[in-house]
C-alpha positions as CSV (number, residue, x, y, z in Angstrom):
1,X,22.6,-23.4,-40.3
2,X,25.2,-26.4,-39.7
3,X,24.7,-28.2,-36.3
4,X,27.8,-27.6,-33.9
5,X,27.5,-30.6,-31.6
6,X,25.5,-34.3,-31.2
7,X,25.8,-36.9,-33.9
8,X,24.7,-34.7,-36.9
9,X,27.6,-32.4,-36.1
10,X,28.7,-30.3,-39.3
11,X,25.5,-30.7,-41.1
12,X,22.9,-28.7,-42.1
13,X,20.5,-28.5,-39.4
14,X,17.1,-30.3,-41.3
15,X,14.5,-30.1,-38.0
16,X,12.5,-33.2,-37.0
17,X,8.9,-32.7,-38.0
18,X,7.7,-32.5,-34.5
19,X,10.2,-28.9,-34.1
20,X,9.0,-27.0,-36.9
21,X,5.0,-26.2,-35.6
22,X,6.9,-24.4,-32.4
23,X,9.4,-22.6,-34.6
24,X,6.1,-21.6,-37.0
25,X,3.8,-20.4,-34.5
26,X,6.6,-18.1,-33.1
27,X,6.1,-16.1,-36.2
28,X,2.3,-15.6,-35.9
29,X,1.7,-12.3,-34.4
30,X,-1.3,-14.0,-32.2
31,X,1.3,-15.9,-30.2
32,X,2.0,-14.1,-27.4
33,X,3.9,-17.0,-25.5
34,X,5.3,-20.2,-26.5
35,X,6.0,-22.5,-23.8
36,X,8.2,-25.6,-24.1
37,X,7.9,-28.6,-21.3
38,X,10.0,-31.0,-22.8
39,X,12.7,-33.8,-21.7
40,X,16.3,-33.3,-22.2
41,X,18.1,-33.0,-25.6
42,X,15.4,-33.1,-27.8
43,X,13.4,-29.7,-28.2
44,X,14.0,-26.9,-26.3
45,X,17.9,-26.1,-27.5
46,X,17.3,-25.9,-31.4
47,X,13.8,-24.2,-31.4
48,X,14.4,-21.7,-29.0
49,X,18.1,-21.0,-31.5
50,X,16.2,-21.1,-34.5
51,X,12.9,-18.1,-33.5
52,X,16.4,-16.4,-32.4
53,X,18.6,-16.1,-36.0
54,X,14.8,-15.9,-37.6
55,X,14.5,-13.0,-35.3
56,X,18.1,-11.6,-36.2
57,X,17.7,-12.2,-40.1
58,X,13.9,-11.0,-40.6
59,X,12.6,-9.2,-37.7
60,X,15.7,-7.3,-36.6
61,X,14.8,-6.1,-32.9
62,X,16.6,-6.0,-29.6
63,X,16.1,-9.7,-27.8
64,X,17.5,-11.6,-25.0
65,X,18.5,-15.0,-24.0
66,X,18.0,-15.6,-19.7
67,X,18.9,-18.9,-18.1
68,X,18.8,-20.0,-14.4
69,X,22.5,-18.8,-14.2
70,X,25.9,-17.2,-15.3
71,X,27.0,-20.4,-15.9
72,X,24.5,-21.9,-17.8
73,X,23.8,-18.9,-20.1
74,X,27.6,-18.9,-20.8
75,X,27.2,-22.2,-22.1
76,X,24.7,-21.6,-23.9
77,X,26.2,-18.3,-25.4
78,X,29.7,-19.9,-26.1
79,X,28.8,-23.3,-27.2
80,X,25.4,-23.4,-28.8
81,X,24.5,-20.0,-30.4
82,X,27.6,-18.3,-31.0
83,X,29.1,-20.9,-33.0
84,X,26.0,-21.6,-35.3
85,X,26.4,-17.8,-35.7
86,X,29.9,-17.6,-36.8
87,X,29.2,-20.9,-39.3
88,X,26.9,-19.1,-41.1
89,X,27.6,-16.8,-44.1
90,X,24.1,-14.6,-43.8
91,X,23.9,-14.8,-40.0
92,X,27.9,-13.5,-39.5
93,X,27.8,-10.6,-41.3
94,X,24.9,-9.4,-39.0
95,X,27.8,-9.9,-35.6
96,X,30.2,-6.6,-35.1
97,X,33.8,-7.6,-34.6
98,X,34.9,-7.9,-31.1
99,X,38.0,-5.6,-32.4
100,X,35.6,-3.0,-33.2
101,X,36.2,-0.5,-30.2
102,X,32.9,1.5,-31.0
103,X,30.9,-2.2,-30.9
104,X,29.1,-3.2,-27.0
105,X,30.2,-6.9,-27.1
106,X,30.6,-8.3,-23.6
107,X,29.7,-11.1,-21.5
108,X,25.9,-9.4,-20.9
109,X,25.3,-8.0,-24.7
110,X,26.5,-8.3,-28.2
111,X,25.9,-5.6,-30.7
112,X,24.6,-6.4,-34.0
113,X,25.4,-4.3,-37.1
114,X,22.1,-2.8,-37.2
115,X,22.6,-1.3,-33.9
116,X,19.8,-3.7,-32.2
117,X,21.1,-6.3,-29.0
118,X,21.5,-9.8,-27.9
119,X,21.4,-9.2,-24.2
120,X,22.3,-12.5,-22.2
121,X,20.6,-12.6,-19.0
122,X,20.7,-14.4,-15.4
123,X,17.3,-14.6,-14.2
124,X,18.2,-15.5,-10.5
125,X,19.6,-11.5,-10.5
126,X,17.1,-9.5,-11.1
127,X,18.7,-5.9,-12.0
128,X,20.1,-7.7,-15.0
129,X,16.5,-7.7,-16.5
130,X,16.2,-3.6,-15.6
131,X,16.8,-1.0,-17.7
132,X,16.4,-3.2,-21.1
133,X,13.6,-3.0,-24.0
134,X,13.5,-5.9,-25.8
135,X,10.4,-7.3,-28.6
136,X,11.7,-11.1,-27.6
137,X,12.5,-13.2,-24.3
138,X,13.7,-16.8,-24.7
139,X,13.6,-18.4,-21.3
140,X,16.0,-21.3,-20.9
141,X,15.7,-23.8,-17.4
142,X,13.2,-21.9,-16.1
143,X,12.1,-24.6,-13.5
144,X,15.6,-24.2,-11.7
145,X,14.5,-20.5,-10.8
146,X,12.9,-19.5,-7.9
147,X,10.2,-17.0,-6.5
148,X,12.2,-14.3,-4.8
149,X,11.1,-10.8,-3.3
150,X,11.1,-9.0,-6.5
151,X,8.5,-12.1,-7.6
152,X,8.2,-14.3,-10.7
153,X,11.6,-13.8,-12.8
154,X,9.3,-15.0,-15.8
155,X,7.0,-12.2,-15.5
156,X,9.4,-9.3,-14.9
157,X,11.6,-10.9,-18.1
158,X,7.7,-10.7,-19.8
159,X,7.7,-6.6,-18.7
160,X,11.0,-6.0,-20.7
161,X,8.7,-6.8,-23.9
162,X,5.5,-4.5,-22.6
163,X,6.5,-2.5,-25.4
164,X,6.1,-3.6,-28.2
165,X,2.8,-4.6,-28.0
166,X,1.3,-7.1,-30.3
167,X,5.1,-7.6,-31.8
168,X,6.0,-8.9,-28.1
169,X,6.9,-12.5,-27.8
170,X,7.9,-14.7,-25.1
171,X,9.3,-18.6,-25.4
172,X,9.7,-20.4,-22.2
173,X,11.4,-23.5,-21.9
174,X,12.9,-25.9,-19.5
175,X,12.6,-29.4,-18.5
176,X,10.2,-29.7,-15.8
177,X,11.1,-30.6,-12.0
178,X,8.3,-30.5,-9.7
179,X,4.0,-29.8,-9.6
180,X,3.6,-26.0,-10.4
181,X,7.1,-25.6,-11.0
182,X,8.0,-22.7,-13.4
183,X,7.7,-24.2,-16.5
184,X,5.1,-26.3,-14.6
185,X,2.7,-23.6,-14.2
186,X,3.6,-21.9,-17.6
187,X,2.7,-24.7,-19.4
188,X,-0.7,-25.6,-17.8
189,X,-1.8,-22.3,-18.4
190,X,-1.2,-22.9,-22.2
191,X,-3.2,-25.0,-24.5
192,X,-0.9,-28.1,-23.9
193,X,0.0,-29.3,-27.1
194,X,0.9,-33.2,-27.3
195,X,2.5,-35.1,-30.8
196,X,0.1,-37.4,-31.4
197,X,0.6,-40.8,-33.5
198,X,-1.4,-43.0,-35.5
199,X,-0.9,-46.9,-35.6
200,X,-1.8,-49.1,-38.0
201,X,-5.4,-49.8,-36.8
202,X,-6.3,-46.3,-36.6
203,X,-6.0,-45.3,-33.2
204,X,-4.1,-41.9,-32.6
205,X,-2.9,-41.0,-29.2
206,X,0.2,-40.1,-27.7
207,X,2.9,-42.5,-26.6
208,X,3.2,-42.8,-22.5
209,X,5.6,-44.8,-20.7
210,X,2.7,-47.2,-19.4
211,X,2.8,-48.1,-22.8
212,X,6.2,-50.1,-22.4
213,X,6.5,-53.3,-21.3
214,X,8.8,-55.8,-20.2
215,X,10.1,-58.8,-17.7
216,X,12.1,-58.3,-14.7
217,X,15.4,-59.6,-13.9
218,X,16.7,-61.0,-10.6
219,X,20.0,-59.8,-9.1
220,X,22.3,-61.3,-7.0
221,X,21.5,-59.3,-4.1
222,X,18.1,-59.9,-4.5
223,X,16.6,-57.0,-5.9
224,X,14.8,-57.0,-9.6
225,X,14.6,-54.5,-12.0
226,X,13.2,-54.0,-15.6
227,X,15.2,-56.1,-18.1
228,X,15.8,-53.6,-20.7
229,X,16.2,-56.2,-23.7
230,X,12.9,-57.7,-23.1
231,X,11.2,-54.1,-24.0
232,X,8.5,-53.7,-25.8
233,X,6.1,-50.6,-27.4
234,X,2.7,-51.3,-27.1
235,X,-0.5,-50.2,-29.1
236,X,-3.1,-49.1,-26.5
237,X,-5.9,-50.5,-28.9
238,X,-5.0,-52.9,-30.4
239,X,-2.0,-54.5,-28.3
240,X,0.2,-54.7,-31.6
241,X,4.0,-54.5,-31.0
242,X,5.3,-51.6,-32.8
243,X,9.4,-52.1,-33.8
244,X,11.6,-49.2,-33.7
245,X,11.0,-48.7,-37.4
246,X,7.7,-48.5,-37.3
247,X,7.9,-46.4,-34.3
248,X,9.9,-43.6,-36.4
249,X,7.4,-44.0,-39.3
250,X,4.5,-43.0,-36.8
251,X,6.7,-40.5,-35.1
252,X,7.4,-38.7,-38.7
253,X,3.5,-38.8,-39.8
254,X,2.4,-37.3,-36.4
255,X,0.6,-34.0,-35.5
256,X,0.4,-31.4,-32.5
257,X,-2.8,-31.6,-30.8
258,X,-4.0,-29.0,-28.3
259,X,-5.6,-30.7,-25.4
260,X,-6.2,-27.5,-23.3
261,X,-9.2,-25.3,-24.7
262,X,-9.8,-23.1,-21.2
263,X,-6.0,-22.1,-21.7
264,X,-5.4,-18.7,-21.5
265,X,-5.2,-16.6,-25.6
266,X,-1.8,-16.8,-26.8
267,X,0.3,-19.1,-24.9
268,X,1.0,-21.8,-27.1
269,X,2.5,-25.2,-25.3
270,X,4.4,-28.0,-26.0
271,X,4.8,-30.9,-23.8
272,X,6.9,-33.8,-25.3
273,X,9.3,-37.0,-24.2
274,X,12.1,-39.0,-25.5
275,X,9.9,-41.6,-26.8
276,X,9.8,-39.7,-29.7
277,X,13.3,-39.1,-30.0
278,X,14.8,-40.1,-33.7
279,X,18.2,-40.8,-32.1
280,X,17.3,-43.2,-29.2
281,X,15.4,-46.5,-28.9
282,X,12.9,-48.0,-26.1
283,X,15.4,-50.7,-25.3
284,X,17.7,-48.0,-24.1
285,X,14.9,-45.9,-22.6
286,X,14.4,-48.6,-20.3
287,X,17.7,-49.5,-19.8
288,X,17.4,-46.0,-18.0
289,X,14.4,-46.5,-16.7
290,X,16.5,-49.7,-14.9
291,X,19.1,-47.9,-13.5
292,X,17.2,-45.2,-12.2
293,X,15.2,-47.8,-9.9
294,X,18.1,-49.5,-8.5
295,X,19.5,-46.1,-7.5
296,X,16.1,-45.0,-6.3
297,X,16.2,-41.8,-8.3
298,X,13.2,-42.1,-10.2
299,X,13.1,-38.3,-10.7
300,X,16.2,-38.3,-13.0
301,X,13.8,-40.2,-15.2
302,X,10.2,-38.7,-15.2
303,X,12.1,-35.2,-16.2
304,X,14.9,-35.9,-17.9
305,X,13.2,-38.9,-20.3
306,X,9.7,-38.2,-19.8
307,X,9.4,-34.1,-19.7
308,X,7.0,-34.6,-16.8
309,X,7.0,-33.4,-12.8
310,X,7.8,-35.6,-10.3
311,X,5.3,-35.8,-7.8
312,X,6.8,-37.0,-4.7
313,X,4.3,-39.4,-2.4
314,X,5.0,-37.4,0.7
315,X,4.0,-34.4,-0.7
316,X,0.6,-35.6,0.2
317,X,-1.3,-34.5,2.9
318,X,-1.3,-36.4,6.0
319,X,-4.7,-36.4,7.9
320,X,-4.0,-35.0,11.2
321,X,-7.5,-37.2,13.0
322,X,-6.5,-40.3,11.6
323,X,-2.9,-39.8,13.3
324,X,-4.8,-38.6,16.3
325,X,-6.6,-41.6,16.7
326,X,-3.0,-43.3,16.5
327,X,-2.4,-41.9,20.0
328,X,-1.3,-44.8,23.0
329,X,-2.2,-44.5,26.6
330,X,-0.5,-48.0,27.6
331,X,3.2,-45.9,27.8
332,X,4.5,-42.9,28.3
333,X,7.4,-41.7,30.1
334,X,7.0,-43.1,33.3
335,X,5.6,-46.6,31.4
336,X,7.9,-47.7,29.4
337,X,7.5,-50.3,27.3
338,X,9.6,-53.8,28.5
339,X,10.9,-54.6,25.2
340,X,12.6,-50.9,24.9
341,X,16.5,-51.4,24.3
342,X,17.7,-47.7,24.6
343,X,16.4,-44.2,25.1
344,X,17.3,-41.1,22.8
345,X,16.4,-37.5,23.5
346,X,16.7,-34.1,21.6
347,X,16.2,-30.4,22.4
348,X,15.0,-27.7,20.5
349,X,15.7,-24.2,22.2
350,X,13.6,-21.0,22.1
351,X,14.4,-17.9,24.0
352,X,11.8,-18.9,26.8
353,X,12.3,-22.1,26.8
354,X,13.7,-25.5,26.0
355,X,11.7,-28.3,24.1
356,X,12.5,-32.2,24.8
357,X,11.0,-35.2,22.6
358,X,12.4,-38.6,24.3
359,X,12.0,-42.0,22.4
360,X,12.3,-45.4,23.1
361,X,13.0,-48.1,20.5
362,X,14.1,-51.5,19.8
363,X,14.8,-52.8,16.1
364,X,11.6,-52.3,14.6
365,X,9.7,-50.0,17.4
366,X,10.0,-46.3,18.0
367,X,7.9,-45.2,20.9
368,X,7.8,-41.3,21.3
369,X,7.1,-41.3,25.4
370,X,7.1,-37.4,25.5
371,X,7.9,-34.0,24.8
372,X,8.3,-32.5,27.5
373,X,8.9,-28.3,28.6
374,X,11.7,-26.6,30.5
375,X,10.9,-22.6,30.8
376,X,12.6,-19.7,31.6
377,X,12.9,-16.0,30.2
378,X,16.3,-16.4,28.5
379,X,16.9,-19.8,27.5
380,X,20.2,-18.1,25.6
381,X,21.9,-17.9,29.0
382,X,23.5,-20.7,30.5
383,X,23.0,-19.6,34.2
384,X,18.6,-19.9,32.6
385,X,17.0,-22.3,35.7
386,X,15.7,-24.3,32.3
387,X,19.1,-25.6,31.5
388,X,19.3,-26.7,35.0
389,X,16.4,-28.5,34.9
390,X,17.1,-30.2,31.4
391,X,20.1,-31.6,32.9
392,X,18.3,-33.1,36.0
393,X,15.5,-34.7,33.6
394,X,17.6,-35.9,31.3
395,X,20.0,-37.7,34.3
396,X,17.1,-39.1,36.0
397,X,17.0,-43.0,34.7
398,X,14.2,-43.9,32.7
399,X,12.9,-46.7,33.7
400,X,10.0,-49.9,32.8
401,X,7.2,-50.8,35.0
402,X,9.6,-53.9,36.4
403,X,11.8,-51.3,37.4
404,X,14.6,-52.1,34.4
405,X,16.8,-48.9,33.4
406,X,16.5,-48.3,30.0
407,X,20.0,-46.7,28.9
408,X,20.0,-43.0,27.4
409,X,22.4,-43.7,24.2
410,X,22.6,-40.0,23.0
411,X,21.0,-36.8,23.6
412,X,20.9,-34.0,20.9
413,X,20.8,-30.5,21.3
414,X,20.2,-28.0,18.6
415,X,22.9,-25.4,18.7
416,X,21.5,-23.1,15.8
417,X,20.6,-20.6,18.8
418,X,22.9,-19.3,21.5
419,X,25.5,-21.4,20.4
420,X,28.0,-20.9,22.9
421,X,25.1,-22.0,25.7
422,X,24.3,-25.1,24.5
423,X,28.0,-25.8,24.1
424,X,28.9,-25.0,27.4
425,X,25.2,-27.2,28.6
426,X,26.6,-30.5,26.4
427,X,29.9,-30.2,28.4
428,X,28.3,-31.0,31.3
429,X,27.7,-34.8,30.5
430,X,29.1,-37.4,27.9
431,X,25.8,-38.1,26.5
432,X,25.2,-34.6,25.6
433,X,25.7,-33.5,22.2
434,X,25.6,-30.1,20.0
435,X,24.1,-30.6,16.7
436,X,23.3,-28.4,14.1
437,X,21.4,-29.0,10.5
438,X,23.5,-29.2,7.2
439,X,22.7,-26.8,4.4
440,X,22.6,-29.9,2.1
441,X,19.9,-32.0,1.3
442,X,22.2,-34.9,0.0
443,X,24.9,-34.5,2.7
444,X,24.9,-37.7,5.2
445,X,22.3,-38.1,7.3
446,X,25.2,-37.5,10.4
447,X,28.6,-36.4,10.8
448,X,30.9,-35.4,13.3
449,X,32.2,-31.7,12.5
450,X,34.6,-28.9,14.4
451,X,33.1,-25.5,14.0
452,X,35.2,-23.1,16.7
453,X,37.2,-25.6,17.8
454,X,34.5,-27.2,19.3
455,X,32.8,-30.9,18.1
456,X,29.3,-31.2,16.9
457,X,27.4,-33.4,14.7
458,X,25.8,-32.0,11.9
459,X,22.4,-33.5,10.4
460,X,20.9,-34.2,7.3
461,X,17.1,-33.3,8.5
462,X,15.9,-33.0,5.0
463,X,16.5,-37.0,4.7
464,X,15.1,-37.7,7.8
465,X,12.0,-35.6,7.6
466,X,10.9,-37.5,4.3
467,X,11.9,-40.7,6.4
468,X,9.3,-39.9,9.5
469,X,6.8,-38.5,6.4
470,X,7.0,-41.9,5.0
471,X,6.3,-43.9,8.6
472,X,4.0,-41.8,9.2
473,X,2.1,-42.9,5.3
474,X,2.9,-46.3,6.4
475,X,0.9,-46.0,9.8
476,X,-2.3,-44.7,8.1
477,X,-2.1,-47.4,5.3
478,X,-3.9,-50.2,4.4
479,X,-0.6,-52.4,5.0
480,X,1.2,-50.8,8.2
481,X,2.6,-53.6,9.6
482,X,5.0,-53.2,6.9
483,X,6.9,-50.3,8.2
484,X,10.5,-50.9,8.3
485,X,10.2,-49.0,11.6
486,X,6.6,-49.1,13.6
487,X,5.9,-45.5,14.8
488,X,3.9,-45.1,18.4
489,X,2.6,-42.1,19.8
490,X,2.2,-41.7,23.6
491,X,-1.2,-40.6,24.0
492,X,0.4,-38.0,26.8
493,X,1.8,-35.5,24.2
494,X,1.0,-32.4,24.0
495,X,-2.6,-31.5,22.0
496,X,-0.8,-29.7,19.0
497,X,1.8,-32.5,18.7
498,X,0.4,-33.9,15.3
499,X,-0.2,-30.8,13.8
500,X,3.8,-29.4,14.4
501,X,4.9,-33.1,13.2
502,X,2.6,-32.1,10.1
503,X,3.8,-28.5,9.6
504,X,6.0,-28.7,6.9
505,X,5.4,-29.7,2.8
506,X,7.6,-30.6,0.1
507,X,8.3,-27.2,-1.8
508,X,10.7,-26.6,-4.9
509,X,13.9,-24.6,-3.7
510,X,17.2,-24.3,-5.8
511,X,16.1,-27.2,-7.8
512,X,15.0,-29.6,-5.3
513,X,12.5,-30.8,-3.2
514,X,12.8,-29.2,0.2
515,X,11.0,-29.5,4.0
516,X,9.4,-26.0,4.6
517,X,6.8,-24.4,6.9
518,X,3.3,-24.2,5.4
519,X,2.0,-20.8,4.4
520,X,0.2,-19.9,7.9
521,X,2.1,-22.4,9.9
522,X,4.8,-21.2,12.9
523,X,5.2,-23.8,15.4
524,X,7.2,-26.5,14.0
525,X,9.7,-28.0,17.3
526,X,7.8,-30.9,17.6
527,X,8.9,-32.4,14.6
528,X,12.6,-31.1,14.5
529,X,12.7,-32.9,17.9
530,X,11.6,-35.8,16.4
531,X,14.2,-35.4,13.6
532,X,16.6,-34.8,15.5
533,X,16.0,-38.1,17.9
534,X,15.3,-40.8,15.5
535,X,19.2,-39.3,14.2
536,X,20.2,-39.5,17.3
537,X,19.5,-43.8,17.3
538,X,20.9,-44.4,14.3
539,X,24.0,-42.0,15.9
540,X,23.9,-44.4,18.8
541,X,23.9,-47.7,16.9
542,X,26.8,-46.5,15.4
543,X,28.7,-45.1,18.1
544,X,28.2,-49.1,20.2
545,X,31.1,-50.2,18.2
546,X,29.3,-53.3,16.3
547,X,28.0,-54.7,13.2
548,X,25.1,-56.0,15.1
549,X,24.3,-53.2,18.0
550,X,21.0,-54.4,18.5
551,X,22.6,-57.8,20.1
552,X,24.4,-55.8,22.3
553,X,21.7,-54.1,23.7
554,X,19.9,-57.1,23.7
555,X,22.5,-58.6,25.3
556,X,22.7,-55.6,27.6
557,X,18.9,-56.3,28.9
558,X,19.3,-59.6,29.8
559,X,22.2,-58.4,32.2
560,X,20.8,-56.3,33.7
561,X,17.7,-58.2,34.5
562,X,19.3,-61.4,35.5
563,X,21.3,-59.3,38.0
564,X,17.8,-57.9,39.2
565,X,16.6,-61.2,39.3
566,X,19.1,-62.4,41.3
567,X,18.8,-59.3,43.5
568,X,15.7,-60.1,44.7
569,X,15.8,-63.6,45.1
570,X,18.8,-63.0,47.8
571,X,17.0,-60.7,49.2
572,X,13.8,-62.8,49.9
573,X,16.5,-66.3,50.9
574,X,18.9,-63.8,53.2
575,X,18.4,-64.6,56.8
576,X,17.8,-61.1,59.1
577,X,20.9,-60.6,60.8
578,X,21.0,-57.7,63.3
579,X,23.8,-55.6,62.8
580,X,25.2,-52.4,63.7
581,X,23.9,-49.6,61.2
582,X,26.7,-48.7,59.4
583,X,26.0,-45.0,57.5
584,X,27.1,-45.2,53.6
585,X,27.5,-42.3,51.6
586,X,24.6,-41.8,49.7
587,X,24.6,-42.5,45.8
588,X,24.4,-39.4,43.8
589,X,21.7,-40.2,41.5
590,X,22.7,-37.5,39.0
591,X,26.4,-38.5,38.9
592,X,27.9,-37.3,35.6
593,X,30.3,-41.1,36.0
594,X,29.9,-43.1,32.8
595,X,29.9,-46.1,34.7
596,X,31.5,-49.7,34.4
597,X,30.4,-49.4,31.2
598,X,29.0,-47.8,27.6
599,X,25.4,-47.9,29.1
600,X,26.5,-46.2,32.4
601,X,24.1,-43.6,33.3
């Protein structure tokens, strides 16, 4: 078997020490599953080949290959297996010719001489694991899959083996993503085999990126990170450097431990990372390590180097009577605070209603005066008394106790329902704006858009939602005065407020770590409001024109009240002069104008 690809390329393929126990136990008719967590490039690939051509050469059966996708199992077909095939005098005599007209060779299954398969499988479709019998599964990327309505893909590619019985086998492998992932869960169920090392003093245990250490580097822009030639491998006993040699050497003399004796009889697992690669060093590792904390992507890095999850911070739970007891009574809407420099709103709408959350902020201070409720019986109709009454709300200034109008920069409203309503509702004033959320997690956080011919800003709520998660972690910290934005609650919201703001967790979808309801959760507008608000400042700051927007609302302020400063004090030096009363047209209060200005209500 010659090695197609990687810097061994066209020679025999001689496996690592550390790769041949999982291509051994395959054999053993006790294993029932092997499981593979493992970084990239290092394991998974060559085993999972190698229990495949055993399979073909010695135990001639139908088996199949499955990955996460057409795609991926095409690459896998084309440039990996196929061509160690075809270099191999025993193993291509065993392939039909893809002239032979009475041979099944196609993109989904290649006949072998014996009349037994290679099926190649997407597991994301399920009907392409029906109607197949197979003694062998080999799972590739697993923790890319998700759970759909026909269930776990892993277990109905497990029922094509049913059987066979005691000659069944299943290998699942994958790089690991996220907590109970696919391969996740697999592999915690298994007896969790690590390669352990011995140093020089005797202690065996297995290598862990605490292990490494090094200095820190300063940047221009004033950031540090790890300074990757200052690395160093670290004994845990004895504090010894080890050298890259000497790394290899214990590498080469190591053993697979099982660390797991409740896991279940028959699923073998290995867990290993690329500080046990032969072909890469700990210099570079960190190197890596470097790069992937200036980009703040240190996912890339626990999975991809390490083999391990990435357990996100704000997939914690947030205690609901903690941020309870975070509730204000000194503002709310009709109280707001002095040093507010603008006011953003958003709405949410249901069929019977229309939900508002308005904020105030300045450049560190978010107050969240209210959410407040507009009903009717169809809130999809425009002519629905609710829309109405949104518009008057929203129109009517908000002002501080002094009596200062606080400008309304921007006011979002969700368009995902009766679309055509809300965009005939935001042509009623400037300040009124359709929005609607982006499919991507990684899209910009907002973006003007034409959908219809008509403009709309599209959101990034996945982004913002882990933003407002981490505020509210900094809030119920020991340090929360270091929040780069100070959340504040109005103790005037409504009683369920925290518990919608808390209604979503951090689930794995299509790869990724996405915002989705609870299991048992519904109500959830409270917290799209919010999301859809705090975009709405950052909209607004954008939208003032300036590098520094914050000055010109500050600057805005102090207009305003020096004018109402001097206001009053003419007022109180003005002699009474009787006059004849001269009737003025009244001031419309709700006037759609924009005003003399940008802040014009």
């Amino acid at each position: 078997m010659k090695l197609i690809d990687g810097p061994g390329m066209g020679l025999d393929y001689v496996p690592w020490n550390f790769q041949c126990e999982p291509m051994d136990v395959a054999q053993d008719r006790s294993t029932k599953k092997v499981v593979i967590q493992a970084c990239s490039q290092l394991l998974k690939t060559q085993v999972m080949t190698a229990i495949a051509m055993n399979k073909m050469f010695n135990d001639p059966a139908n088996f199949a290959f499955a990955s996460s996708s057409e795609d991926d199992i095409k690459k896998f077909k084309q440039g990996k297996f196929m061509p160690v095939v075809e270099t191999s005098p025993v193993l291509s005599k065993l392939i039909t010719s893809k002239s032979d007209k009475n041979a099944a060779n196609n993109a989904k299954q290649t006949e072998l001489k014996n009349g037994t398969f290679i099926y190649w499988l997407n597991m994301n479709t399920p009907k392409d694991l029906r109607g197949i019998t197979c003694s062998t599964v080999l799972l590739d990327e697993v923790s890319n899959l998700v759970v759909g309505e026909q269930g776990n893909p892993i277990k109905l590619a497990e029922g094509r083996t049913s059987t066979f019985g005691e000659d069944a086998l299943t290998v699942v492998a994958s790089t690991p993503l996220f907590k109970n992932d696919l391969i996740n869960s697999e592999f915690n169920l298994s007896d969790k085999r690590y390669w352990f090392v011995t140093h020089d003093c005797g202690h065996e245990y297995k290598f862990e990126w605490e292990q490494v250490e090094f200095d820190f580097k300063q940047l221009e822009n004033g950031r540090a990170i790890p300074d990757s030639t200052t690395a160093k491998l670290i004994c845990p006993n004895c504090k010894e450097e080890i050298s890259e040699h000497k790394r290899h050497q214990m590498v080469d003399k190591g053993r697979w431990i099982a660390t797991n004796p409740d896991g279940e009889k028959g699923v073998v697992g290995f867990g290993i990372s690329r500080m046990y690669s032969p072909l890469g060093t700990i210099e570079e590792m960190t190197a890596r390590y470097a790069d992937a904390l200036y980009n703040f992507n240190l996912q890339t890095f626990m999975n991809n180097e390490l083999g391990e999850i990435f357990e996100d911070e704000y997939q914690k739970e947030v205690d609901i009577i903690q941020l309870e007891q975070h509730r204000d009574d000194s503002f709310n809407l009709y109280n707001i605070p002095e040093s507010a420099l603008g006011i953003c709103t958003s709405t949410d709408q249901q069929i019977d209603r229309v939900e508002t959350t308005i904020i105030a902020f300045d450049e560190k201070n978010v107050w969240v005066l209210g959410h407040e409720f507009h009903y009717s019986p169809d809130c999809t109709k425009e002519e629905a008394p609710a829309w109405n009454e949104l518009e008057k709300f929203l129109k009517t200034p908000f002002k501080t106790p002094s009596g200062r109008v606080v400008p309304t920069l921007a006011c979002f409203v969700d368009s995902g329902n009766a679309t055509q309503t809300v965009y005939r509702f935001c042509n009623r004033w400037s300040k009124l704006h359709p929005i609607k959320g982006s499919p991507s997690p990684t899209s910009e956080l907002f973006k003007k858009s034409t959908a219809g011919g008509k403009r709309l800003i599209v959101l990034n709520g996945q982004e913002q939602k882990t933003t407002i998660r981490k505020l509210l972690n900094h809030m119920l910290g020991d340090n929360p005065e270091q929040a780069p934005t100070q959340l504040h609650f109005s103790s005037s919201l409504p009683f369920d407020y925290f518990e919608q703001l808390t209604a979503e967790e951090l689930k794995p979808k299509g790869g990724r770590l996405m915002w989705q309801l609870k299991k048992g959760k519904k109500r959830n507008e409270a917290l799209d409001c919010l999301v859809y608000s705090m975009i709405a400042r950052e909209y607004a700051m954008t939208v003032l024109g300036t590098s520094q927007p914050y000055r010109k609302l500050r600057t805005h302020k102090a207009e305003v009240v020096k004018q109402e400063t001097l206001n009053k004090e003419e007022t109180n030096t003005k002699p009474e002069v009787k006059s004849p009363l001269v009737q003025k047209p009244k001031a419309n209060r709700n006037s759609t104008r924009r005003g003399n200005s940008w802040f014009g209500k």
